[in-house]
N, CA, C and O atoms as a GROMACS GRO file, in nm:
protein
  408
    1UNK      N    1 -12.721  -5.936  -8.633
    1UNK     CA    2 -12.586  -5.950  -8.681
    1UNK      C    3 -12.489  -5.894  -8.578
    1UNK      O    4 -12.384  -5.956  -8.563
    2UNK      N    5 -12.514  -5.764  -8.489
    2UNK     CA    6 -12.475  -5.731  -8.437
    2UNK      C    7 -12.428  -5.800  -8.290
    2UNK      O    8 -12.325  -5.772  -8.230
    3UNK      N    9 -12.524  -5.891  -8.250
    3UNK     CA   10 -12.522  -5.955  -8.185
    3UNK      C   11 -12.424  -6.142  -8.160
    3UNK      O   12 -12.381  -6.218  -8.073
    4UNK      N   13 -12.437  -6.128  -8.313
    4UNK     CA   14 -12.357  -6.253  -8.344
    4UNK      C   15 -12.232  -6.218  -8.336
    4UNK      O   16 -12.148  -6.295  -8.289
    5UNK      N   17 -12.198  -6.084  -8.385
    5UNK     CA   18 -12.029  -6.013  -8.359
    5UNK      C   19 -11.996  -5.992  -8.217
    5UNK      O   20 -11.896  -6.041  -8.166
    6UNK      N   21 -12.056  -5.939  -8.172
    6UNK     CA   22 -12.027  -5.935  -8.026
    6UNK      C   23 -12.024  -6.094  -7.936
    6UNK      O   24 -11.981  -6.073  -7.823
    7UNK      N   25 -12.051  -6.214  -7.955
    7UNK     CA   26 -12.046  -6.310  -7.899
    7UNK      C   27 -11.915  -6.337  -7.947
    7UNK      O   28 -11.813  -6.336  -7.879
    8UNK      N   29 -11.927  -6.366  -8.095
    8UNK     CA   30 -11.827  -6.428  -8.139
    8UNK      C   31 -11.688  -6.327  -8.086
    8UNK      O   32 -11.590  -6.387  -8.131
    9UNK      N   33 -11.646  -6.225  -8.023
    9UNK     CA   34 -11.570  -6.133  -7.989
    9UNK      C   35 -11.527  -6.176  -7.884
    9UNK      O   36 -11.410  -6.210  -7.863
   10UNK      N   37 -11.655  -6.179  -7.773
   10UNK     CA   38 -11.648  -6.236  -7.626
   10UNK      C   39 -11.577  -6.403  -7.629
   10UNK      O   40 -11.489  -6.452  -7.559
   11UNK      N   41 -11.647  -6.450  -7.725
   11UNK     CA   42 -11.575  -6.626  -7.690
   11UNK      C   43 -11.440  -6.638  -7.786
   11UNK      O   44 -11.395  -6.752  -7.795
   12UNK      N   45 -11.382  -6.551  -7.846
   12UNK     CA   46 -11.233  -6.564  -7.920
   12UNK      C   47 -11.168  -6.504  -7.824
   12UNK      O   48 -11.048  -6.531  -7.817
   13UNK      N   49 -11.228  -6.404  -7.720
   13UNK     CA   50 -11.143  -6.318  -7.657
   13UNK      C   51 -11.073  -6.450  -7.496
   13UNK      O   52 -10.968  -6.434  -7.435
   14UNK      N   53 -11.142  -6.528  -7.481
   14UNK     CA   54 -11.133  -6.611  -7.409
   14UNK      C   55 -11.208  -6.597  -7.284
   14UNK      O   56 -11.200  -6.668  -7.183
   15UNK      N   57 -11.309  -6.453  -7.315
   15UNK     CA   58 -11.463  -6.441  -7.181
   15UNK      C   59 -11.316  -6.448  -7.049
   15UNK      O   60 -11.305  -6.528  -6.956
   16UNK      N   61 -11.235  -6.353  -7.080
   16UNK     CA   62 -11.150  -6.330  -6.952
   16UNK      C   63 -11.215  -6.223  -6.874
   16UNK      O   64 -11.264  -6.126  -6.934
   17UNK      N   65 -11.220  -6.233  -6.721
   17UNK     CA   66 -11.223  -6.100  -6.656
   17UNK      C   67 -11.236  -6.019  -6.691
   17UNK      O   68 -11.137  -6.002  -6.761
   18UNK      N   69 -11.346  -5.868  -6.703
   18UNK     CA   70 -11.290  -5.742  -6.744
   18UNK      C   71 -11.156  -5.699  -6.704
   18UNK      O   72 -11.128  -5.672  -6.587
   19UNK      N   73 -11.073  -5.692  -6.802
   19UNK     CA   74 -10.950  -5.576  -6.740
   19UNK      C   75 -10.870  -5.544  -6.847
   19UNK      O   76 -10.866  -5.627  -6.938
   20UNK      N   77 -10.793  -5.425  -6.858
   20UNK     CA   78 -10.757  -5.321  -6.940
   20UNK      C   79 -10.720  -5.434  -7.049
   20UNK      O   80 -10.775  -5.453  -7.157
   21UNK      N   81 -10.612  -5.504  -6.994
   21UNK     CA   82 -10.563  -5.620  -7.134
   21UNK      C   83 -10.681  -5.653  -7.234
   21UNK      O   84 -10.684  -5.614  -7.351
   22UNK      N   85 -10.805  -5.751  -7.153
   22UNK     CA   86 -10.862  -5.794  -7.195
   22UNK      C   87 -10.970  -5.680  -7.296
   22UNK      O   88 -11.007  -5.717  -7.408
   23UNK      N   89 -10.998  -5.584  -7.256
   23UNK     CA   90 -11.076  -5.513  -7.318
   23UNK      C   91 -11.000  -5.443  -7.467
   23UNK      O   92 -11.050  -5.430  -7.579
   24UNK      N   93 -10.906  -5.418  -7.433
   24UNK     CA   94 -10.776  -5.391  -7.526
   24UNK      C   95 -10.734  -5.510  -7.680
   24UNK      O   96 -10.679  -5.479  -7.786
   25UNK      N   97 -10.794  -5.667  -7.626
   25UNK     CA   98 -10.782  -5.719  -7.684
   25UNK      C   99 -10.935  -5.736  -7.772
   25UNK      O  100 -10.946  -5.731  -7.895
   26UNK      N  101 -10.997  -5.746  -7.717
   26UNK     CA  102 -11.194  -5.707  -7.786
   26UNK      C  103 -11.174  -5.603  -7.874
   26UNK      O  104 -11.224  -5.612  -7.986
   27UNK      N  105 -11.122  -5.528  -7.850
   27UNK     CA  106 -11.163  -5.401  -7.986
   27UNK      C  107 -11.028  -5.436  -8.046
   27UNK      O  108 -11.066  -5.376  -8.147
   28UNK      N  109 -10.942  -5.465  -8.070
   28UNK     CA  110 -10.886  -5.525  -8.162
   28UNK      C  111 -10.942  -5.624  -8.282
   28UNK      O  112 -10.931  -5.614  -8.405
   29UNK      N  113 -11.029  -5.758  -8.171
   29UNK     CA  114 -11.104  -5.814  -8.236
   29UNK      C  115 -11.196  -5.758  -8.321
   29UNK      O  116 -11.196  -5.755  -8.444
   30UNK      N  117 -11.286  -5.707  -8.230
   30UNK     CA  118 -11.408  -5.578  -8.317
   30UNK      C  119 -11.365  -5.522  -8.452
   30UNK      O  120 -11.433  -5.510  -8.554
   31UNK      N  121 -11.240  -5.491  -8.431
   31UNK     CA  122 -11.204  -5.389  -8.529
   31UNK      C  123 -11.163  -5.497  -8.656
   31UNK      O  124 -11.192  -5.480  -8.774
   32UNK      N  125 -11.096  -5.601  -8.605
   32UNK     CA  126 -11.044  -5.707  -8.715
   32UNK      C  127 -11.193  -5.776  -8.772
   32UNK      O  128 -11.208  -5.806  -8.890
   33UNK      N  129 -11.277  -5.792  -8.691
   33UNK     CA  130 -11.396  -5.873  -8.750
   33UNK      C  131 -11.516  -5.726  -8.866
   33UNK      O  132 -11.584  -5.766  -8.960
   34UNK      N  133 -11.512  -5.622  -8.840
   34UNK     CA  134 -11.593  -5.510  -8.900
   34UNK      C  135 -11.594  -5.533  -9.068
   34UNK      O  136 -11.679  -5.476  -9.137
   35UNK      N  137 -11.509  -5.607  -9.118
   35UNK     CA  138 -11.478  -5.644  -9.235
   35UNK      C  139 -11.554  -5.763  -9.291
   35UNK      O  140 -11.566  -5.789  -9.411
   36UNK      N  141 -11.609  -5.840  -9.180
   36UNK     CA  142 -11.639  -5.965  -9.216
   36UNK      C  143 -11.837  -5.935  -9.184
   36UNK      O  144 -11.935  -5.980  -9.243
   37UNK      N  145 -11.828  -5.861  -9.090
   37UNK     CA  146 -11.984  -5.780  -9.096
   37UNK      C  147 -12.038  -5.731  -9.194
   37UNK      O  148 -12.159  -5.741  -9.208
   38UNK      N  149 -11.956  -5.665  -9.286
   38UNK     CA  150 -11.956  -5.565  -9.401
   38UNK      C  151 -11.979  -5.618  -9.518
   38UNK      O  152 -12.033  -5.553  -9.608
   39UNK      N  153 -11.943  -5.737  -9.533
   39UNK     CA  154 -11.986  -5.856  -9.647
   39UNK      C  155 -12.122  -5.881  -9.657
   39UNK      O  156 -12.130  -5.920  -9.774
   40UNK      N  157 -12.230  -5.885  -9.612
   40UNK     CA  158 -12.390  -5.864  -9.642
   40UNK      C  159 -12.397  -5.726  -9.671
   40UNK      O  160 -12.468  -5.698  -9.768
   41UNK      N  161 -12.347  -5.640  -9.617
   41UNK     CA  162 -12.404  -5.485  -9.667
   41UNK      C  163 -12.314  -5.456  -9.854
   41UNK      O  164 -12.345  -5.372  -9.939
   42UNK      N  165 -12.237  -5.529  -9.857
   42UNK     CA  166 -12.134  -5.538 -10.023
   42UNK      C  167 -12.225  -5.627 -10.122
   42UNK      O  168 -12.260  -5.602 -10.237
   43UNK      N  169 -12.253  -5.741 -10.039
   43UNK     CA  170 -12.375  -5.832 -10.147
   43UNK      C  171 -12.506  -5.749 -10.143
   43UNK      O  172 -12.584  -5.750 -10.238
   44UNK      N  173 -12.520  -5.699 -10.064
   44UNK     CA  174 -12.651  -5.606 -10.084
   44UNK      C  175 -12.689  -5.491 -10.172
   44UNK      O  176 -12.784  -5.471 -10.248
   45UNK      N  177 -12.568  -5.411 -10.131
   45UNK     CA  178 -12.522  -5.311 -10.172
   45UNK      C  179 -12.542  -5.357 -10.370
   45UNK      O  180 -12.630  -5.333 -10.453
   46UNK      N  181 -12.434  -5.418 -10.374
   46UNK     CA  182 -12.371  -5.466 -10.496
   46UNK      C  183 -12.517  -5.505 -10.578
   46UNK      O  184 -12.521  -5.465 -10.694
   47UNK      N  185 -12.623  -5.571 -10.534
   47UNK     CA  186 -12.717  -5.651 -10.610
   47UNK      C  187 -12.847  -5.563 -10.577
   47UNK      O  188 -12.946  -5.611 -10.633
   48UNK      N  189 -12.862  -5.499 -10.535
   48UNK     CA  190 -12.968  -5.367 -10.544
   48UNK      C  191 -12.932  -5.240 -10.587
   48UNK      O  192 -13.016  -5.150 -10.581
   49UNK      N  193 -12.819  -5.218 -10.630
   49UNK     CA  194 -12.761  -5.087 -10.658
   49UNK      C  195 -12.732  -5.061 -10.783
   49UNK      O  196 -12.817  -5.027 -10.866
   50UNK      N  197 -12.651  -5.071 -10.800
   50UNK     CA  198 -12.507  -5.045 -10.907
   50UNK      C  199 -12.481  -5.155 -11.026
   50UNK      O  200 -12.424  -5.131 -11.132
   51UNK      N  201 -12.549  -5.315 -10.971
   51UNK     CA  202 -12.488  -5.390 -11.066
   51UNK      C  203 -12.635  -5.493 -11.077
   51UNK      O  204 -12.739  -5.486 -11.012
   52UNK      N  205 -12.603  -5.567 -11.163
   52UNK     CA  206 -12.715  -5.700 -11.184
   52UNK      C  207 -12.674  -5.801 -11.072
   52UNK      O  208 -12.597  -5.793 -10.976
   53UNK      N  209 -12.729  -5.865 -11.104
   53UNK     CA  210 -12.742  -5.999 -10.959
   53UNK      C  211 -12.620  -6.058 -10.975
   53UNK      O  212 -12.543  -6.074 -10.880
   54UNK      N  213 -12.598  -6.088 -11.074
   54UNK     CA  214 -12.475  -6.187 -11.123
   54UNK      C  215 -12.326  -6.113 -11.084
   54UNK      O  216 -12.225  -6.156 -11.028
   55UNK      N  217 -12.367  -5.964 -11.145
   55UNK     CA  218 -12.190  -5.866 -11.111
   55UNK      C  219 -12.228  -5.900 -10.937
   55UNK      O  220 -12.153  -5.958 -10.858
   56UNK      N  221 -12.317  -5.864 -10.917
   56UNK     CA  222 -12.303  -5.827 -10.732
   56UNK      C  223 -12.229  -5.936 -10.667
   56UNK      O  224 -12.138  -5.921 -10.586
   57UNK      N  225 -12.292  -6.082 -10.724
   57UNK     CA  226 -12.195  -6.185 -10.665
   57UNK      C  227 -12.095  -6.166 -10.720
   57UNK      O  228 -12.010  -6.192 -10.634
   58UNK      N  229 -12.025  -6.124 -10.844
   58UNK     CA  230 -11.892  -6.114 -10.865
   58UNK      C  231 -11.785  -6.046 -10.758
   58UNK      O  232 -11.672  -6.077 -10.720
   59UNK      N  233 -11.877  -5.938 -10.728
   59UNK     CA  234 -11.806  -5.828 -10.626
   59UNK      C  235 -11.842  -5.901 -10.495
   59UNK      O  236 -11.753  -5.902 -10.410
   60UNK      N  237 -11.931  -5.948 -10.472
   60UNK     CA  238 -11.962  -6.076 -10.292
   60UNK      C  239 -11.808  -6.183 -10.306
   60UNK      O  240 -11.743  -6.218 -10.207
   61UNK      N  241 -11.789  -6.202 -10.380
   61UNK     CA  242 -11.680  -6.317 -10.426
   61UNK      C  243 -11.561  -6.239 -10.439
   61UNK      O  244 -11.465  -6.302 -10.395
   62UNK      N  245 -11.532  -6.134 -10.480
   62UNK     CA  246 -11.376  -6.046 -10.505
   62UNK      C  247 -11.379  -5.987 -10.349
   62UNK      O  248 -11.280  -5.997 -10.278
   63UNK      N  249 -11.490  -5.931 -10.307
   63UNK     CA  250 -11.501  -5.905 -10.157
   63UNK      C  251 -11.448  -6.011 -10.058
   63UNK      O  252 -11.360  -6.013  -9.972
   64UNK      N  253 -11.520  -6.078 -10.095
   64UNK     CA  254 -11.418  -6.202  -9.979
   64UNK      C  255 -11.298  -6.281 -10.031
   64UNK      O  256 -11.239  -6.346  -9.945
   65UNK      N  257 -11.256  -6.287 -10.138
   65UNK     CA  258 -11.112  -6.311 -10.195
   65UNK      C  259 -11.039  -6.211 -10.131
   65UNK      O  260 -10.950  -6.266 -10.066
   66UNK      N  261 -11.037  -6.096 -10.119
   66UNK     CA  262 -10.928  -5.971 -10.069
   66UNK      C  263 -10.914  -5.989  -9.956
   66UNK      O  264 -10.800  -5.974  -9.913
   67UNK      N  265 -11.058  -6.043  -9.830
   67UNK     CA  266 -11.039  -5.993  -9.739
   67UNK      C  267 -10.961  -6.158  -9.679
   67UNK      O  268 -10.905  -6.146  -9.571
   68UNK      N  269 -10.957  -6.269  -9.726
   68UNK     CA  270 -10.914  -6.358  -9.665
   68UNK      C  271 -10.717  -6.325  -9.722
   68UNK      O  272 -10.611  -6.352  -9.664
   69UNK      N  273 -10.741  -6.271  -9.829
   69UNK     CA  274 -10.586  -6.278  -9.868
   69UNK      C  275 -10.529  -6.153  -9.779
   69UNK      O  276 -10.426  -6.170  -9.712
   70UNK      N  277 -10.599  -6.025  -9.778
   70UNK     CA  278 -10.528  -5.892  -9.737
   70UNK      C  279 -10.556  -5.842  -9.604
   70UNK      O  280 -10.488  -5.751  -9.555
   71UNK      N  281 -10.687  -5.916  -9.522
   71UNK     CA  282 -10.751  -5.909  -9.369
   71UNK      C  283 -10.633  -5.998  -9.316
   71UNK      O  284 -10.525  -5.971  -9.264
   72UNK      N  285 -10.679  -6.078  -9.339
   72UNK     CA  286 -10.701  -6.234  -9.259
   72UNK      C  287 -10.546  -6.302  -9.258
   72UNK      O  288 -10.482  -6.358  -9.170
   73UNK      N  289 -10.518  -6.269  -9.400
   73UNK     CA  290 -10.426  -6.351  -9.465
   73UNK      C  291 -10.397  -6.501  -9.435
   73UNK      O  292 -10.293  -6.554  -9.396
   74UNK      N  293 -10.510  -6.550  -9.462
   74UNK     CA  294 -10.561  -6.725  -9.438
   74UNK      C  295 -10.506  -6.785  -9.538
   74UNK      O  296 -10.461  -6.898  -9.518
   75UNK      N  297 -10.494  -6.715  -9.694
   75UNK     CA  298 -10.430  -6.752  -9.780
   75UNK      C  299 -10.331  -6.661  -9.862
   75UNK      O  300 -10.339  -6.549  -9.914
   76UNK      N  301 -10.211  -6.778  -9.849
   76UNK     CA  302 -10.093  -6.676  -9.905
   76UNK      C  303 -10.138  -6.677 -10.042
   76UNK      O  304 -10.220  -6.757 -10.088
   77UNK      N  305 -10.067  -6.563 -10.119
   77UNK     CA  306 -10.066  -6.535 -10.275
   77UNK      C  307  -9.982  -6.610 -10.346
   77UNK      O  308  -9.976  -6.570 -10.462
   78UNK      N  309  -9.899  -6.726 -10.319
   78UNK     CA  310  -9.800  -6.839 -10.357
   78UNK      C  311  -9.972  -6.946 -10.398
   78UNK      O  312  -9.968  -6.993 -10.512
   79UNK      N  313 -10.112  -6.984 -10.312
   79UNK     CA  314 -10.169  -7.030 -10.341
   79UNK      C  315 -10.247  -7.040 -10.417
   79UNK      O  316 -10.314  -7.135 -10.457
   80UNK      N  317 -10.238  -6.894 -10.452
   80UNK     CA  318 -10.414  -6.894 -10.493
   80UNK      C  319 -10.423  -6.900 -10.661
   80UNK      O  320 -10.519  -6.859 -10.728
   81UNK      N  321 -10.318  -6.950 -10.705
   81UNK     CA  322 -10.319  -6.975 -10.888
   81UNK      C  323 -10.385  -7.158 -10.842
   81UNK      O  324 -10.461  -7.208 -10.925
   82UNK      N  325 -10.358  -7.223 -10.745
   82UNK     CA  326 -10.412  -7.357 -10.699
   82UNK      C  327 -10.554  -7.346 -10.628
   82UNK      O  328 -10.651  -7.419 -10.644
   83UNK      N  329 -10.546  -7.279 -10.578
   83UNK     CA  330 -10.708  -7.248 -10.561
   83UNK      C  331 -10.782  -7.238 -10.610
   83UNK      O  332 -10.891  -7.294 -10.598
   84UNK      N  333 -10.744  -7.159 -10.686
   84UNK     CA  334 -10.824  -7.105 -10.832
   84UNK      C  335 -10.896  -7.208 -10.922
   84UNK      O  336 -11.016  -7.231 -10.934
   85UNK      N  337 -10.775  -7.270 -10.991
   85UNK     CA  338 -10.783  -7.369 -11.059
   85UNK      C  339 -10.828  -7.471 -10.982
   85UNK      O  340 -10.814  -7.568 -11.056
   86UNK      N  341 -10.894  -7.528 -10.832
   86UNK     CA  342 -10.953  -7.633 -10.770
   86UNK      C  343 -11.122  -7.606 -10.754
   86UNK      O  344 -11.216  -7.684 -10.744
   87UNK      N  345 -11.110  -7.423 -10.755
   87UNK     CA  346 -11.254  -7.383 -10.743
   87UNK      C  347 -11.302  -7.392 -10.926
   87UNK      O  348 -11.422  -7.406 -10.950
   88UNK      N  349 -11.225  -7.385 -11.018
   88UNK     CA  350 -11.283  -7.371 -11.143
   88UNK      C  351 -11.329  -7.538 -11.152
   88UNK      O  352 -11.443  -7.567 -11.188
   89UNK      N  353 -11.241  -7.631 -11.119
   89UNK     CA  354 -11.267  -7.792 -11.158
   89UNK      C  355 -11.420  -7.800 -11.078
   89UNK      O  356 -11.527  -7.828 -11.132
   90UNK      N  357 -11.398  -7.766 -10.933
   90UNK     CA  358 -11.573  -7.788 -10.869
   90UNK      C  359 -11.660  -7.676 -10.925
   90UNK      O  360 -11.755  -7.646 -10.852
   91UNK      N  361 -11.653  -7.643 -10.982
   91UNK     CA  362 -11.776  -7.538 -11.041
   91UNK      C  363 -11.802  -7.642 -11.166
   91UNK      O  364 -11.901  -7.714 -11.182
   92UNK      N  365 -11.709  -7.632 -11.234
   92UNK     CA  366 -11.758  -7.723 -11.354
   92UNK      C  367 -11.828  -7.870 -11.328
   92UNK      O  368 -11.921  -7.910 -11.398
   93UNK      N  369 -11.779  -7.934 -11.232
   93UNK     CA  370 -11.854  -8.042 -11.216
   93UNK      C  371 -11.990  -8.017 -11.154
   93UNK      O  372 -12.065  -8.115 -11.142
   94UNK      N  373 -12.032  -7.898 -11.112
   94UNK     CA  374 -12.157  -7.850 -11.082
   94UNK      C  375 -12.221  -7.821 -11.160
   94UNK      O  376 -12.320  -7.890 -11.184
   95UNK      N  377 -12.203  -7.751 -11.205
   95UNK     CA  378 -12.270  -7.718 -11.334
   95UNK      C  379 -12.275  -7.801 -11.470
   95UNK      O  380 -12.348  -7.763 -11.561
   96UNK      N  381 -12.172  -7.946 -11.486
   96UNK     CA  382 -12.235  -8.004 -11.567
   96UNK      C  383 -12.357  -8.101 -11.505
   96UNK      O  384 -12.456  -8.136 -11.569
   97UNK      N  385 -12.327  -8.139 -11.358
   97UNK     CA  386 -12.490  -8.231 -11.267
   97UNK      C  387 -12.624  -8.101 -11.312
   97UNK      O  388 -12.736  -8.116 -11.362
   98UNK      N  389 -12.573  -8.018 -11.281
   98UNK     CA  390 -12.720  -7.864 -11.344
   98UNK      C  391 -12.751  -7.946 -11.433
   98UNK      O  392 -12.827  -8.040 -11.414
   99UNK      N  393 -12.680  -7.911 -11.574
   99UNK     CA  394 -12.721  -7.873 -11.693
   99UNK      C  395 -12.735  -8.009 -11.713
   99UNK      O  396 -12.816  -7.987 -11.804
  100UNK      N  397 -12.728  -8.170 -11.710
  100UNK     CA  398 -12.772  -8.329 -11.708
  100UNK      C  399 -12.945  -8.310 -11.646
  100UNK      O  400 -13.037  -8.382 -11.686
  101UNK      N  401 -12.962  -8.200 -11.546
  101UNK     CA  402 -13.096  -8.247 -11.448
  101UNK      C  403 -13.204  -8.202 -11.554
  101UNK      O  404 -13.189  -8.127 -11.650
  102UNK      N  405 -13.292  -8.255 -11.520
  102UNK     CA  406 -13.413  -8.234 -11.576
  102UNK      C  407 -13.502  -8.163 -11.451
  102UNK      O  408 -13.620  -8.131 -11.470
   0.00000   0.00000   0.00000
């Protein structure tokens, strides 16, 4: 995992030259991505610990809701009553193909 962070660091950073800028801009990255590392140790955490399988994904799922709205901010809070309601319509149509299968 550690290894996948550090690439992905090097090729966002644009694999410029070592120099003060550039290194300056890597641990920025580092520091912005540590959040997104931390999401297997929360589903882990969450579903061997403290909660049943089902809460842990609750908290894997509120874990990455916060961090795209309050990290990332990929999605504004004007959206996400539409989001919401687009992820509830595809769940349901999943789960009624489930519950039809034999």
């Amino acid at each position: 995992m550690g290894l996948i962070a550090a690439w992905g660091v090097r090729e966002w950073s644009g694999a410029a030259p070592r120099s003060g800028g550039a290194s300056a801009r890597r641990r920025a990255l580092l520091r912005r991505q540590v959040v997104e590392v931390l999401l297997p140790v929360v589903a882990l955490g969450a579903t061997g610990g403290f909660a049943t399988p089902g809460g842990g994904f609750a908290y894997t799922a509120l874990y990455a809701l916060l961090v795209e709205l309050v990290v990332h901010r990929a999605l504004p809070w004007r959206k996400l009553p539409k989001v919401l309601v687009e992820c509830m319509v595809l769940l349901g149509g999943v789960l009624l193909i489930l519950g039809v299968a034999k």
